[in-house]
LUMMIRO-592586 format. One record per residue (C-alpha): x, y, z; residue number from 0. Coordinates in nm, 4 decimals, decimal comma. Layout:
BEGIN
+----------+----------+----------+------+
!        X !        Y !        Z ! resi !
+----------+----------+----------+------+
!        X !        Y !        Z !  NUM !
...
+----------+----------+----------+------+
***
This chain:
BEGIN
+----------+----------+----------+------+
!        X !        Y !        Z ! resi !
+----------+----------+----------+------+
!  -1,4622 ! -14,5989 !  12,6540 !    0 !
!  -1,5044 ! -14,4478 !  13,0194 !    1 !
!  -1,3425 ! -14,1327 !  13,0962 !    2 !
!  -1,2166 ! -14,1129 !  13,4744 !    3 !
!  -1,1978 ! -13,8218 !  13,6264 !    4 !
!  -0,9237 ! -13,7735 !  13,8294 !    5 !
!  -0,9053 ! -13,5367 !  14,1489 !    6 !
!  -0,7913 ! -13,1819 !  14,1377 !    7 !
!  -0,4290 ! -13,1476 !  14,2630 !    8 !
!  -0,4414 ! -12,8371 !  14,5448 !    9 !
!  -0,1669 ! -12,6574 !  14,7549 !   10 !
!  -0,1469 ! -12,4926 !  15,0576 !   11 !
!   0,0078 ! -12,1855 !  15,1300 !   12 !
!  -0,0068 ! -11,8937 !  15,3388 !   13 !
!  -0,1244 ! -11,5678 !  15,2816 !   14 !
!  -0,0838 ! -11,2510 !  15,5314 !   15 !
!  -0,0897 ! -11,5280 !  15,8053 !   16 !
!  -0,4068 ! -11,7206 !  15,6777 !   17 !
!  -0,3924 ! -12,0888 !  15,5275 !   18 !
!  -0,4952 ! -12,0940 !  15,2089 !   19 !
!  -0,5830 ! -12,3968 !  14,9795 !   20 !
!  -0,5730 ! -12,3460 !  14,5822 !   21 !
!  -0,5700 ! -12,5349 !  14,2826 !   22 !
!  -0,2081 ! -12,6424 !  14,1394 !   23 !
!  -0,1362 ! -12,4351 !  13,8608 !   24 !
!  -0,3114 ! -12,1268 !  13,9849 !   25 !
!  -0,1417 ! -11,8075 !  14,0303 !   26 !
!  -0,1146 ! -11,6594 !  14,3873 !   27 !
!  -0,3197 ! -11,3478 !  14,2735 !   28 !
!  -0,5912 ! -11,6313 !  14,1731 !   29 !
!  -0,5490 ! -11,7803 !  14,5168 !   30 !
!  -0,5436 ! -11,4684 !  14,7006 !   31 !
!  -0,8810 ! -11,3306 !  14,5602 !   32 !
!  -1,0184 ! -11,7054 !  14,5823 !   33 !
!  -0,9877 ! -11,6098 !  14,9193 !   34 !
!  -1,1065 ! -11,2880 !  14,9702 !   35 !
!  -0,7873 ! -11,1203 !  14,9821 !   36 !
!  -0,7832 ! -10,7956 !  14,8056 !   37 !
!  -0,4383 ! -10,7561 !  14,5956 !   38 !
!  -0,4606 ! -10,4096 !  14,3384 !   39 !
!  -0,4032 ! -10,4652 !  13,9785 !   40 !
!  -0,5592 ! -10,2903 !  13,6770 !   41 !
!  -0,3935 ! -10,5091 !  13,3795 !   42 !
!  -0,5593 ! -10,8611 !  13,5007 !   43 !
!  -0,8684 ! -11,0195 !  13,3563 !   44 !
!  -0,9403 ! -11,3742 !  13,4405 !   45 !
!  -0,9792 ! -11,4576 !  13,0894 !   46 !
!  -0,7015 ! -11,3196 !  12,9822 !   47 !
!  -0,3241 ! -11,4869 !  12,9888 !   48 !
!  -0,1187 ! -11,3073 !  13,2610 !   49 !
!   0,0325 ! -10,9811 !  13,1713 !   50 !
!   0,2105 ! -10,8227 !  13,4480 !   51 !
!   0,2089 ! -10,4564 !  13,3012 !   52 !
!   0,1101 ! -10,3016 !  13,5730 !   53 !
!   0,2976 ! -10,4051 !  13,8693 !   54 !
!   0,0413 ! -10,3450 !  14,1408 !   55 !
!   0,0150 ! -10,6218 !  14,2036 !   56 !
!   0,3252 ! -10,6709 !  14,3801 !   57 !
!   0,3438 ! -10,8715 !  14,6328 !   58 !
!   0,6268 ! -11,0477 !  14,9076 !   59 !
!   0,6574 ! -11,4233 !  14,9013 !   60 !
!   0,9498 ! -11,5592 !  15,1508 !   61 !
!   1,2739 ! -11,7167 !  15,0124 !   62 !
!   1,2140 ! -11,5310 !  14,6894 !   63 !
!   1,4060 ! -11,2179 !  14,5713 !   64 !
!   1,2118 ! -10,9061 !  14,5239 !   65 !
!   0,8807 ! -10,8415 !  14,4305 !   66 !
!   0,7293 ! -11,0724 !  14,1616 !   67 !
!   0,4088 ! -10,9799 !  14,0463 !   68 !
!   0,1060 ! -11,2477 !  14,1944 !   69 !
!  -0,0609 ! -11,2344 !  13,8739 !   70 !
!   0,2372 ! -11,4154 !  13,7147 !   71 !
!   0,3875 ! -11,6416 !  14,0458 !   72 !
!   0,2392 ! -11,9724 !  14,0905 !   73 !
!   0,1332 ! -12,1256 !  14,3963 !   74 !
!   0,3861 ! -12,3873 !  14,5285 !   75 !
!   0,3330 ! -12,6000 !  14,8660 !   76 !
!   0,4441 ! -12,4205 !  15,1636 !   77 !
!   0,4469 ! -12,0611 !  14,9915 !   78 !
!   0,4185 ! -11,7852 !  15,2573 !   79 !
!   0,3253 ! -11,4463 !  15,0956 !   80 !
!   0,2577 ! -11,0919 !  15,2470 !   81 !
!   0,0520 ! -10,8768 !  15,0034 !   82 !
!   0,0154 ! -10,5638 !  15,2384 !   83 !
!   0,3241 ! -10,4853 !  15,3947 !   84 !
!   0,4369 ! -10,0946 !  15,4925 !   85 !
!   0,7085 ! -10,1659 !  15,1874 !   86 !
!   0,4380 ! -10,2517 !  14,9044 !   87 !
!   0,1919 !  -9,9944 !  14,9841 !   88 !
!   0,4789 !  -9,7228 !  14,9607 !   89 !
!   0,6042 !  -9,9063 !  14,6256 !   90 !
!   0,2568 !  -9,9815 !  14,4959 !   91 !
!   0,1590 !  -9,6060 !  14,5856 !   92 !
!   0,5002 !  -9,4733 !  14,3434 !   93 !
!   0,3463 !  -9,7263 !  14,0501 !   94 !
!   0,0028 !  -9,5749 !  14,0572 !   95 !
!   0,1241 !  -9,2065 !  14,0926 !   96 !
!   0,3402 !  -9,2694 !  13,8159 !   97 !
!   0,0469 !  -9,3952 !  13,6530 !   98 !
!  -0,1405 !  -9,1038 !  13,7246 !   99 !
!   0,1078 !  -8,8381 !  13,5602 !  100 !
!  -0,1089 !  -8,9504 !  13,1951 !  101 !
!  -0,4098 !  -8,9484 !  13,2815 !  102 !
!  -0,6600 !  -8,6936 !  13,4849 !  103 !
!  -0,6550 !  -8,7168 !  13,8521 !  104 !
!  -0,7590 !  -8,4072 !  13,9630 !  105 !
!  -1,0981 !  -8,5685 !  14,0785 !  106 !
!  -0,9392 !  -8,8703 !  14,2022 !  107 !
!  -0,7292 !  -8,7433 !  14,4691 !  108 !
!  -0,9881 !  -8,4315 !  14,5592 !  109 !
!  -1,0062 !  -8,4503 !  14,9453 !  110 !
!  -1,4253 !  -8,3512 !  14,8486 !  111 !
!  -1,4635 !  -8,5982 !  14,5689 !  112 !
!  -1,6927 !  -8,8467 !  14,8354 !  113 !
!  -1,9779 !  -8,5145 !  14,8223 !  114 !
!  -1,9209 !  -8,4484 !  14,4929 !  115 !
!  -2,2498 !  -8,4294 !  14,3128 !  116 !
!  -2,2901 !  -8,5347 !  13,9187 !  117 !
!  -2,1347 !  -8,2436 !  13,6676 !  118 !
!  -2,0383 !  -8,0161 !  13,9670 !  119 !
!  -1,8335 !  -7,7622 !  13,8879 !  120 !
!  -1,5143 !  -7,7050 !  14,0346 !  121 !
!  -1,3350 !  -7,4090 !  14,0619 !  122 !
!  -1,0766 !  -7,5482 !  14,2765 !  123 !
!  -0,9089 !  -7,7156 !  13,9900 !  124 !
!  -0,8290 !  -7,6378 !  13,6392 !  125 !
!  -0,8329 !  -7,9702 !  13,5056 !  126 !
!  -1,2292 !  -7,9509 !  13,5945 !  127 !
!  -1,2595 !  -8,0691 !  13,2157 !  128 !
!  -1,0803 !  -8,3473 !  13,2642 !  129 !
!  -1,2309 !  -8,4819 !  13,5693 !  130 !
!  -1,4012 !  -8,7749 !  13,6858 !  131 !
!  -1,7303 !  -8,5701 !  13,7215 !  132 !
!  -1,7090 !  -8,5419 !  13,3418 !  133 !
!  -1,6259 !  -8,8896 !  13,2428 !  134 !
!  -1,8703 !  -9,1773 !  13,0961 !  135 !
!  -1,6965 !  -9,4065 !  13,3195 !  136 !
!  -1,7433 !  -9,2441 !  13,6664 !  137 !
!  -1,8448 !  -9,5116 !  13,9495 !  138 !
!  -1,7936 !  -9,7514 !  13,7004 !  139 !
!  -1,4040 !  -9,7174 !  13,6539 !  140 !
!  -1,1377 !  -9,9572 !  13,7885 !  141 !
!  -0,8595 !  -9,6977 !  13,8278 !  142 !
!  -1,1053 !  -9,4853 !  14,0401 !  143 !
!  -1,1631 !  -9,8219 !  14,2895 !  144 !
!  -0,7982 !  -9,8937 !  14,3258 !  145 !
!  -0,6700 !  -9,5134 !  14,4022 !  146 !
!  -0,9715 !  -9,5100 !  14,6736 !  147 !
!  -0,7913 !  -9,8689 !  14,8298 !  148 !
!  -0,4323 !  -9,7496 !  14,7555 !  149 !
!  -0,5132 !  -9,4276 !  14,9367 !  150 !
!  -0,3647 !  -9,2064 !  14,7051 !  151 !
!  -0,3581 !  -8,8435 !  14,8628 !  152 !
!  -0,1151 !  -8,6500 !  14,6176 !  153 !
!   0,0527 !  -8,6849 !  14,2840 !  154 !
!   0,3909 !  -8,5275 !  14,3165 !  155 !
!   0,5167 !  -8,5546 !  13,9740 !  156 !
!   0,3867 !  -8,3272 !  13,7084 !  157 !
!   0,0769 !  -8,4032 !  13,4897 !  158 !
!   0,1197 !  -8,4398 !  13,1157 !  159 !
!  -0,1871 !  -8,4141 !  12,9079 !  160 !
!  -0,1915 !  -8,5996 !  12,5649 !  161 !
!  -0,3847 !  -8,3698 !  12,3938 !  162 !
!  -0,5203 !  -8,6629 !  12,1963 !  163 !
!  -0,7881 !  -8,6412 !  11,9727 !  164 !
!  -1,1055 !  -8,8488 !  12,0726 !  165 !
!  -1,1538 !  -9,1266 !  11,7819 !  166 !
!  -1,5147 !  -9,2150 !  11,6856 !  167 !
!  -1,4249 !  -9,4370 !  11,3825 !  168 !
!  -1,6335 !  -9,7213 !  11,4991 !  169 !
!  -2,0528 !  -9,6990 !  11,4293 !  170 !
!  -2,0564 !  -9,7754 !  11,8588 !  171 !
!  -1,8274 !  -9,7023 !  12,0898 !  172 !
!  -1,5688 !  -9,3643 !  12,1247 !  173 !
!  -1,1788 !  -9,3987 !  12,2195 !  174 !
!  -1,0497 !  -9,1324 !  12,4092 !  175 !
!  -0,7126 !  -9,2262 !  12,4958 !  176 !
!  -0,6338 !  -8,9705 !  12,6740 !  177 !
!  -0,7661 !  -9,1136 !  12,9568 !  178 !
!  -0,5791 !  -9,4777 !  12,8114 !  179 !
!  -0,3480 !  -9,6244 !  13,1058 !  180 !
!  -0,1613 !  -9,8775 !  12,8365 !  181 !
!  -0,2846 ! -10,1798 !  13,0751 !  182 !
!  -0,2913 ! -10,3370 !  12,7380 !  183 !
!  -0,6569 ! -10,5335 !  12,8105 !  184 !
!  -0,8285 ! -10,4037 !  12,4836 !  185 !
!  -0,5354 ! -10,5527 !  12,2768 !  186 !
!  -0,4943 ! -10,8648 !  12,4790 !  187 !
!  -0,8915 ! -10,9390 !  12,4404 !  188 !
!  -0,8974 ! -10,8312 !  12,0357 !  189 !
!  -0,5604 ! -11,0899 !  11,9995 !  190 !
!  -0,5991 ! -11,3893 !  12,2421 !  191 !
!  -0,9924 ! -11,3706 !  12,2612 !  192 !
!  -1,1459 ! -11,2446 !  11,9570 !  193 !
!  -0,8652 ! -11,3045 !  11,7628 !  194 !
!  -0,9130 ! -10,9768 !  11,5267 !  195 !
!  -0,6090 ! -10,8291 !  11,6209 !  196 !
!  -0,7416 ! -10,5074 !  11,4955 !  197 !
!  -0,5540 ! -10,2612 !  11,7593 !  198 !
!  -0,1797 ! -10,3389 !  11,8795 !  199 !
!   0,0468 ! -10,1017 !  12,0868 !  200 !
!   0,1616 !  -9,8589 !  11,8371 !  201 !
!   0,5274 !  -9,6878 !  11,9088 !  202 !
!   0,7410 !  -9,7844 !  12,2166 !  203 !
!   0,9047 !  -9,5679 !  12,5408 !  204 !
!   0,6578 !  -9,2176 !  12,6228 !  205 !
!   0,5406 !  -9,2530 !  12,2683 !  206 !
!   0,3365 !  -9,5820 !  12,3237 !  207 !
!  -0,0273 !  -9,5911 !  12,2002 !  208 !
!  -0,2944 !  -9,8383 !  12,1600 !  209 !
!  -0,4401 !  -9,7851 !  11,7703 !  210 !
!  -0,4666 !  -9,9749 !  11,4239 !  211 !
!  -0,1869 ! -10,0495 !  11,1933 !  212 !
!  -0,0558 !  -9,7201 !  10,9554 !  213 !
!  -0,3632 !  -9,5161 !  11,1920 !  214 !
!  -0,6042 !  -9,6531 !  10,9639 !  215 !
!  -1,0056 !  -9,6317 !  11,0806 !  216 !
!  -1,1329 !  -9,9649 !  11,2988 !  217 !
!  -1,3774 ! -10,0145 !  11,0083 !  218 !
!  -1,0428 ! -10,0748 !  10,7856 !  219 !
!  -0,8470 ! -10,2565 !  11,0584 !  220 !
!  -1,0808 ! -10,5816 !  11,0988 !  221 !
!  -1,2679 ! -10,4467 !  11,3789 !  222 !
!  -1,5706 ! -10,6949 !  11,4357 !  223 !
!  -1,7548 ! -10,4565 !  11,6721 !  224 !
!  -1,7925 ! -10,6689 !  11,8851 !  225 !
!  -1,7577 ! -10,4440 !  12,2156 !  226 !
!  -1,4950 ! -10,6868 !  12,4069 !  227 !
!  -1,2562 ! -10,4043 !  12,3880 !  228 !
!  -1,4943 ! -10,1545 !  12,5650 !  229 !
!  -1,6414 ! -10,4327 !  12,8357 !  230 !
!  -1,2514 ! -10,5184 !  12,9515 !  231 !
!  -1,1150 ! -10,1348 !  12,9386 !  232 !
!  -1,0296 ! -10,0215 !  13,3263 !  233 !
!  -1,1182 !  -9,6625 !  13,2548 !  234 !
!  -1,3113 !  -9,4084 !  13,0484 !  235 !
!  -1,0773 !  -9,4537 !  12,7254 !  236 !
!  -1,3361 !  -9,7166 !  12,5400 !  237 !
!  -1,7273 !  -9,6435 !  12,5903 !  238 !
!  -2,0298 !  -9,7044 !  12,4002 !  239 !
!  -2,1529 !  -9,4000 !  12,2320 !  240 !
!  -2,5403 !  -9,4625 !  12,2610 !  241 !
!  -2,5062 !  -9,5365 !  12,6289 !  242 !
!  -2,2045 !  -9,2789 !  12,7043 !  243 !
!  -2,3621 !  -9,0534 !  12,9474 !  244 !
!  -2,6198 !  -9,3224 !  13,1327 !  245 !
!  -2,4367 !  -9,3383 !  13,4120 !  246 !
!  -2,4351 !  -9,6391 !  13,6484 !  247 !
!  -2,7497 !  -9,8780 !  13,5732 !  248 !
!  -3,0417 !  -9,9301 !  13,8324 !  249 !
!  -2,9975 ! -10,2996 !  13,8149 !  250 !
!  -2,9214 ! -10,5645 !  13,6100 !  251 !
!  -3,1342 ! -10,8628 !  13,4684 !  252 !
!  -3,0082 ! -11,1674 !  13,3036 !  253 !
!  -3,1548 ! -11,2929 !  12,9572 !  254 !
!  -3,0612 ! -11,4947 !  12,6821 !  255 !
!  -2,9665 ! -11,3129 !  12,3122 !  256 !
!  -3,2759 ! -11,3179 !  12,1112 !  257 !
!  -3,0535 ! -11,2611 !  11,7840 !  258 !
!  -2,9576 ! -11,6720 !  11,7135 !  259 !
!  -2,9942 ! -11,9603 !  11,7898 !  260 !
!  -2,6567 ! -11,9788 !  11,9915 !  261 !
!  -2,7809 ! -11,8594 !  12,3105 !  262 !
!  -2,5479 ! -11,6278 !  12,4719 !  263 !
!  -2,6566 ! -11,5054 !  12,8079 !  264 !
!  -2,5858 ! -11,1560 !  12,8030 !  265 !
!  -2,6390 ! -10,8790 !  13,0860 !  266 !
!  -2,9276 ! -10,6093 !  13,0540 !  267 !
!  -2,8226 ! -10,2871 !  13,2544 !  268 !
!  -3,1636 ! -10,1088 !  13,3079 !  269 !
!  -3,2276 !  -9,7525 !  13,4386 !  270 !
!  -3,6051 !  -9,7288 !  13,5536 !  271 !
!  -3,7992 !  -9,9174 !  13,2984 !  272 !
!  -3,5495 !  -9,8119 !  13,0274 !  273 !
!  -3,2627 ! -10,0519 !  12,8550 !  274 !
!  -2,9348 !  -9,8737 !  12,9035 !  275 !
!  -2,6954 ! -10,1448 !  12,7710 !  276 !
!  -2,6256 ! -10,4869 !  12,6955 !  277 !
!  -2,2952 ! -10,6873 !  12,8479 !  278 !
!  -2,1643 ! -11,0411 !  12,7474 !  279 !
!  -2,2257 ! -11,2173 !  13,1129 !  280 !
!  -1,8974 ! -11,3256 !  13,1919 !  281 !
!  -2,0757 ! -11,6387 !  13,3630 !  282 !
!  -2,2451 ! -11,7634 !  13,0045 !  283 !
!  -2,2129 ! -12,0820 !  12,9728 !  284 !
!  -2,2356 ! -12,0818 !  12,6081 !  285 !
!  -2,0455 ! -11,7312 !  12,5186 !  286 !
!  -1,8107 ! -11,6915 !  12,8281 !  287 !
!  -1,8003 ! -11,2890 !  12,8153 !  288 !
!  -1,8397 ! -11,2391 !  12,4593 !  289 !
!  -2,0946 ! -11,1349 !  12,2063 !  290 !
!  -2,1549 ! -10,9911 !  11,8462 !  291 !
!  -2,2501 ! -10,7037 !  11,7632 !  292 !
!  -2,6282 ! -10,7832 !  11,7138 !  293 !
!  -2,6243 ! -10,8909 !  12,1072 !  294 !
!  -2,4028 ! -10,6270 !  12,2377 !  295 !
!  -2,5216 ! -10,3263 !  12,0151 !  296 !
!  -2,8603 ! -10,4270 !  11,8262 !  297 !
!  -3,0614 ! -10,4686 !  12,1238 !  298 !
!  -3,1599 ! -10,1465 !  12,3425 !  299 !
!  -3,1797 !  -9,9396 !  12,0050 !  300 !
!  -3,4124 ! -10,1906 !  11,8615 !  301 !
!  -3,6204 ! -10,2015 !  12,1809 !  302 !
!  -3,6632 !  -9,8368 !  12,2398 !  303 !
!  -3,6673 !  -9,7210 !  11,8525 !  304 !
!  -3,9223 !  -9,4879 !  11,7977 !  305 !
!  -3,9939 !  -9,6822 !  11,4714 !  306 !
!  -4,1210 ! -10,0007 !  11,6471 !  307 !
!  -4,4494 ! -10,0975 !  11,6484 !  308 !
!  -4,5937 ! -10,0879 !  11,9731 !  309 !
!  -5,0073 ! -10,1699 !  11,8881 !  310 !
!  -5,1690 ! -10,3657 !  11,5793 !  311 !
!  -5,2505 ! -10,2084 !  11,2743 !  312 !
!  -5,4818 ! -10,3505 !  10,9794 !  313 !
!  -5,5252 ! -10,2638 !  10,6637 !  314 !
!  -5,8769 ! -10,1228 !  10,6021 !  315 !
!  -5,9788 !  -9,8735 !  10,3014 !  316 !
!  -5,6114 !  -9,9152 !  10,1369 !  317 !
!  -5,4777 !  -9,7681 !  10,4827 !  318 !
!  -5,3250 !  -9,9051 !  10,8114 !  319 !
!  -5,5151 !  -9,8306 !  11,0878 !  320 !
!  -5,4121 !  -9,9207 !  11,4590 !  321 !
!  -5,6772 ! -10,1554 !  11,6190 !  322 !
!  -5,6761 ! -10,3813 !  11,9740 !  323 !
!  -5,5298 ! -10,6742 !  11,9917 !  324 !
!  -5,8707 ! -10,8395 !  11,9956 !  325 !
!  -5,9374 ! -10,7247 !  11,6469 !  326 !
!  -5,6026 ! -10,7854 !  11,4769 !  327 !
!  -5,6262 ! -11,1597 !  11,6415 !  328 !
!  -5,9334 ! -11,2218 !  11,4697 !  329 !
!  -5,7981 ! -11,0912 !  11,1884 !  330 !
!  -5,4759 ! -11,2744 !  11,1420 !  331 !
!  -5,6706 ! -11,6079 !  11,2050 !  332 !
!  -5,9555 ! -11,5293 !  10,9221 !  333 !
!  -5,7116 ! -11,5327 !  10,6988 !  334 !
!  -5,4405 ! -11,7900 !  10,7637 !  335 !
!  -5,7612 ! -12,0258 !  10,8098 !  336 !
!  -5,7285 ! -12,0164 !  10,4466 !  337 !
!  -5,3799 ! -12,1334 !  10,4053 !  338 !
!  -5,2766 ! -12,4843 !  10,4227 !  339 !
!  -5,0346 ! -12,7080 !  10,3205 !  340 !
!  -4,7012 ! -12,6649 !  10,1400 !  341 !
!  -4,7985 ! -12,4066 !   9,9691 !  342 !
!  -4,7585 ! -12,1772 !  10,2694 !  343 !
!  -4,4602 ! -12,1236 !  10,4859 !  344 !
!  -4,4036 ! -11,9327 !  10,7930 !  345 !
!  -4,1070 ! -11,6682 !  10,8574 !  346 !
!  -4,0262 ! -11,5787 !  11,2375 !  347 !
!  -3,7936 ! -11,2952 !  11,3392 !  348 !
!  -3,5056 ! -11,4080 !  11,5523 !  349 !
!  -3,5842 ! -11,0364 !  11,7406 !  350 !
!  -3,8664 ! -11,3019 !  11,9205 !  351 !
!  -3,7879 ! -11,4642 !  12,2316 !  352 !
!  -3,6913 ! -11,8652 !  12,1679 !  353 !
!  -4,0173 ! -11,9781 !  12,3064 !  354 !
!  -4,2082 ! -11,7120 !  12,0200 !  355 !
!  -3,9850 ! -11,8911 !  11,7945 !  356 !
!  -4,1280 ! -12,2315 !  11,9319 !  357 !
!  -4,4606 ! -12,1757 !  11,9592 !  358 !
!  -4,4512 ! -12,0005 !  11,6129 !  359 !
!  -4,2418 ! -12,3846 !  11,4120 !  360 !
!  -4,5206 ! -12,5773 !  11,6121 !  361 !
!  -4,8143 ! -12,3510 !  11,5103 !  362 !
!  -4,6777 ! -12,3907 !  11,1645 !  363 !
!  -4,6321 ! -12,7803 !  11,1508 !  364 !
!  -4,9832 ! -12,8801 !  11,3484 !  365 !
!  -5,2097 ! -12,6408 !  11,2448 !  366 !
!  -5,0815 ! -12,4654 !  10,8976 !  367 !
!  -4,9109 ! -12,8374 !  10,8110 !  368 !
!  -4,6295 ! -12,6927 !  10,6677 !  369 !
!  -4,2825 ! -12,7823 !  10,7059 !  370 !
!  -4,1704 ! -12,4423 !  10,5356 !  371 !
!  -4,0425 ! -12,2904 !  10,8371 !  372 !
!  -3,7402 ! -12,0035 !  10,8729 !  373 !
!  -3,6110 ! -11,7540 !  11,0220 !  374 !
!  -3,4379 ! -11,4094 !  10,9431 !  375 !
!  -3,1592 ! -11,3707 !  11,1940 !  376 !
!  -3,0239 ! -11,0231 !  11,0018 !  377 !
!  -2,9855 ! -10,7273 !  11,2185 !  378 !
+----------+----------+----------+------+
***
């Protein structure tokens, strides 16, 4: 049977005077940033369903009442929308200083934060501790990008610290939710994504909290370490501890997980020569954002242990000596020259690239002529 593929239905609308053309079904914050047009939000992930918690992203769309929120509002034909009008700025401005009044600002709205140097310190400001010089997160945090776009000069209303204590019940990552904003992303991701649904919005009103059901640990609440919660969190509230004070990578190279035969394509944030981290790419074709803990946590550590073998060794007098590659070659084939058949088999690590892997099945099966091939994929 032939499948037909039938044509994308699109729209056009208008947005801040330009003609826009967007897929039926989208949303208009979809079609805005489709685009290029920059509307503020700090609850919306692409992959995630639309929220609306945290109204920035407000917008004006004609013959409709109010101010829906263009993460939510699909496009319709003929849609005219104004995303940066005197009126929104003023009322996106109140959201994000209300915002502000929970978490630390004092660094955000510092008319000297652009020459601010790494770990400066302040004595302009009390809440020095709790500044964005300080955090894991600074010049990589969402919250600090919009405030800089909003143009947030002041924070009128009083700041309330939550004097929480920072949680390091997983083996990986810290939560610090004091500096939480309760865009709800972490949840979201561990519910609709992951589907662990290890950490929910405890309490309701100026007593809501992201944690785990009766405060237990994440190791007790179905946590699958899996990181998705720290790679969608806006702030510094979820970070990885062995990476926590790297700072902002060099660059970033693109690989595939060595850990399985799935193949996620993951993201390898590199400082110098040295691994810093590795990301889910959000572009994998095979994972889509996501990884398991062996890809997101079992890879830098393994790579830079101080255990890992780095030259040959060979046994000689009863005791492992390290010897050139040369040597150990010559070595390895003396010895498997004497091993044929089924009565060998051949174990690879699934720490090897694929192509090890491949060379390593073929070497087995055309020159060892053994079938008994496996590999260990345990962390």
């Amino acid at each position: 049977m032939t499948t037909i593929a039938r044509p994308v239905a699109t729209v056009s609308l208008t947005i801040d005077g330009r003609r826009v053309q967007a897929q039926e079904g989208a949303t208009v914050l979809e079609a805005a940033s489709q685009a290029g047009i920059y509307i503020p939000t700090l609850c919306y992930y692409p992959s995630l369903r639309p929220f609306g918690g945290c109204r920035l992203c407000i917008v004006e769309i004609e013959k409709m009442r109010g101010f829906p929120t263009s993460c939510t509002t699909p496009v319709s034909e003929g849609m005219v929308v104004h995303t940066d009008t005197p009126e929104l700025q003023e009322l996106r401005r109140n959201i994000l200083e209300l915002i502000l009044t929970e978490h630390p600002h004092a660094c955000l709205i510092c008319e000297r934060r652009s020459t601010c140097q790494d770990y400066h310190v302040c004595i302009r400001k009390g809440e020095v501790s709790q500044g964005c010089v300080t955090c894991p997160k600074n010049n990589r945090c969402e919250l600090q990008a919009v405030v800089e776009r909003i143009g947030i000069k002041k924070v009128s209303l009083p700041y309330t610290y939550k004097e929480l204590p920072v949680l390091r019940d997983s083996p990986f990552f810290d939560r610090d939710y004091n500096l939480c904003i309760l865009c709800g992303r972490c949840v979201r991701v561990c519910q609709e994504i992951r589907g662990a649904g290890a950490i929910d919005f405890t309490y309701r009103g100026s007593r809501a909290l992201v944690g785990t059901a009766f405060e237990r640990p994440l190791t007790e609440a179905g946590c699958q370490s899996c990181g998705a919660c720290v790679d969608i969190c806006p702030t510094g509230a979820l970070v990885d501890r062995a990476s926590k004070w790297e700072g902002v990578a060099d660059r970033c190279v693109a690989t595939i997980c060595p850990y399985c035969g799935v193949g996620c394509q993951l993201i390898m944030e590199l400082k110098g020569d040295r691994m810093v981290r590795s990301i889910p790419d959000p572009e994998g074709p095979v994972n889509r954002g996501q990884a398991c803990a062996k890809g997101r946590y079992g890879i830098a550590d393994f790579v830079h242990s101080s255990e890992r073998l780095m030259n040959p060794l060979v046994r000689k007098g009863g005791e492992l000596v390290e010897v050139s590659w040369g040597e150990a070659l010559s070595v390895v084939a003396e010895n498997l020259g004497r091993h044929k058949g089924d009565q060998s088999a051949l174990i690879a690590s699934a720490k090897c690239t694929n192509e090890d892997n491949y060379v390593m099945q073929k070497f087995a099966r055309a020159v060892m002529q053994t079938n008994n091939v496996d590999h260990c994929a345990r962390l």
